[in-house]
Every structure is written in structure tokens, then in C-alpha cells.
N, C-alpha and C positions, 0 to 999 in steps of 0.2 A: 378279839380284834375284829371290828366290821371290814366288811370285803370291799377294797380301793377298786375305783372303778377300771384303773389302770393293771388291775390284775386278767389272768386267761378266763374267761368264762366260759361256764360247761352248762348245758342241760341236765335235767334227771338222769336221762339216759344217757348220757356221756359219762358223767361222775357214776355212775353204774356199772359201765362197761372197764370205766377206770379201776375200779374199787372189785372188780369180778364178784359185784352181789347184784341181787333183783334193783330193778328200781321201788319197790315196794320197802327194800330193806333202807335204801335210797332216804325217801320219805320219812319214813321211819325214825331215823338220825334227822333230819331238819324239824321231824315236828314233835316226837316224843323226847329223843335222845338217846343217851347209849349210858348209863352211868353217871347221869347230871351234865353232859356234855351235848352240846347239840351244834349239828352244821353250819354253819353262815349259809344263809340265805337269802334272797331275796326273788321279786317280781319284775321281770322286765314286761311292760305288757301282761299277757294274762301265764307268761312262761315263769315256771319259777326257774330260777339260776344258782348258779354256787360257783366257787372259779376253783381253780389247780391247789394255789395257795390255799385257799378256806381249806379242801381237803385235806394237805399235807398237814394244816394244821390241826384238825380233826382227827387226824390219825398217829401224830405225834403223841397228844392228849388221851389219843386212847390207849396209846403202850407204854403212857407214863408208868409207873409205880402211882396205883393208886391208895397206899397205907402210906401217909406222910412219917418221915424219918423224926425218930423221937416219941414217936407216942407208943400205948402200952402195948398196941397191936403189933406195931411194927419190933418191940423187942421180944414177944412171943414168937413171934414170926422167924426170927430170926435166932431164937432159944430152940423151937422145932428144928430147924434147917442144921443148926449144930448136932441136935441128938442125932439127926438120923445121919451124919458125917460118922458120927463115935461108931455109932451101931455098925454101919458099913464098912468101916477099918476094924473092928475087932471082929466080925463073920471074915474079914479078908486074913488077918492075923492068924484065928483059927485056921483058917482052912491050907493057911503056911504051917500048920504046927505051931506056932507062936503064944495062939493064944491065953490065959487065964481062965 
């Protein structure tokens, strides 16, 4: 979603101090990306900008789940997260006397 101009606009170093990283890391995210994901940004003048909203969005995007539900990873993924549930209840079982 491009950034409405009706949005807060920040500096590098605003959205920097926002986000408690460098403005390098800043950068970074608008011009490389982070995972195929990259900041809204844009040029006011020779300043680059970014507003409040671009971030939150930016940062929702980054703590999505990034293995889409349904594909083969995502049910490895979640085959793993079971084994190691088993595993952990029968060391706890054991360790009641419980277990097999």
C-alpha cells in the first residue's frame, strides 16, 4: 500500500529511533528489504521519508508467519513442533515415574 500523504511522516532518523535500530538498518529495509518486504518510501525534496503507518506496516509484515498455511513446509513445520510436544511429555512422564 503506497504511503497517503495524509499519513505522519518521519525521517530516516525518526523511523530509526522509532524502530530502536541504526538508520543504516533504516536504509536498508527501504532499499534492500528484509525478506522480499521493503519500507514505503519515498523523496520529499532531496529527504527520503516514510510515515508511522508505512512502519506499523512494515513491521506487521515482518512478524507475519512467513511459511504460508497449507504448503509442505508449513505441515513439516508443524509435524516437528508436535514431535518435540511428544518428546517433552514423555521426559516429563518419565521423570513422574510414568513413563514407558
Amino acid at each position: 500500500m503506497p504511503i497517503n500523504l495524509n499519513e505522519t511522516l518521519l525521517t530516516v532518523e525518526e523511523a530509526a529511533r522509532r524502530l530502536r535500530v541504526s538508520t543504516a538498518t533504516v536504509r536498508n529495509y527501504y532499499s534492500k528489504g528484509y525478506h522480499g518486504l521493503k519500507l514505503e518510501s519515498f523523496f520529499v525534496g532531496l529527504r527520503r521519508m516514510t510515515s508511522v503507518e508505512a512502519l506499523d506496516r512494515f513491521v506487521a509484515a515482518m512478524n507475519a508467519p512467513r511459511v504460508p498455511l497449507g504448503t509442505e513446509a508449513s505441515y513439516r513445520r508443524a509435524e516437528r513442533a508436535a514431535r518435540r510436544a511428544h518428546q517433552q511429555a514423555m521426559k516429563e512422564l518419565k521423570r513422574m515415574g510414568l513413563g514407558v
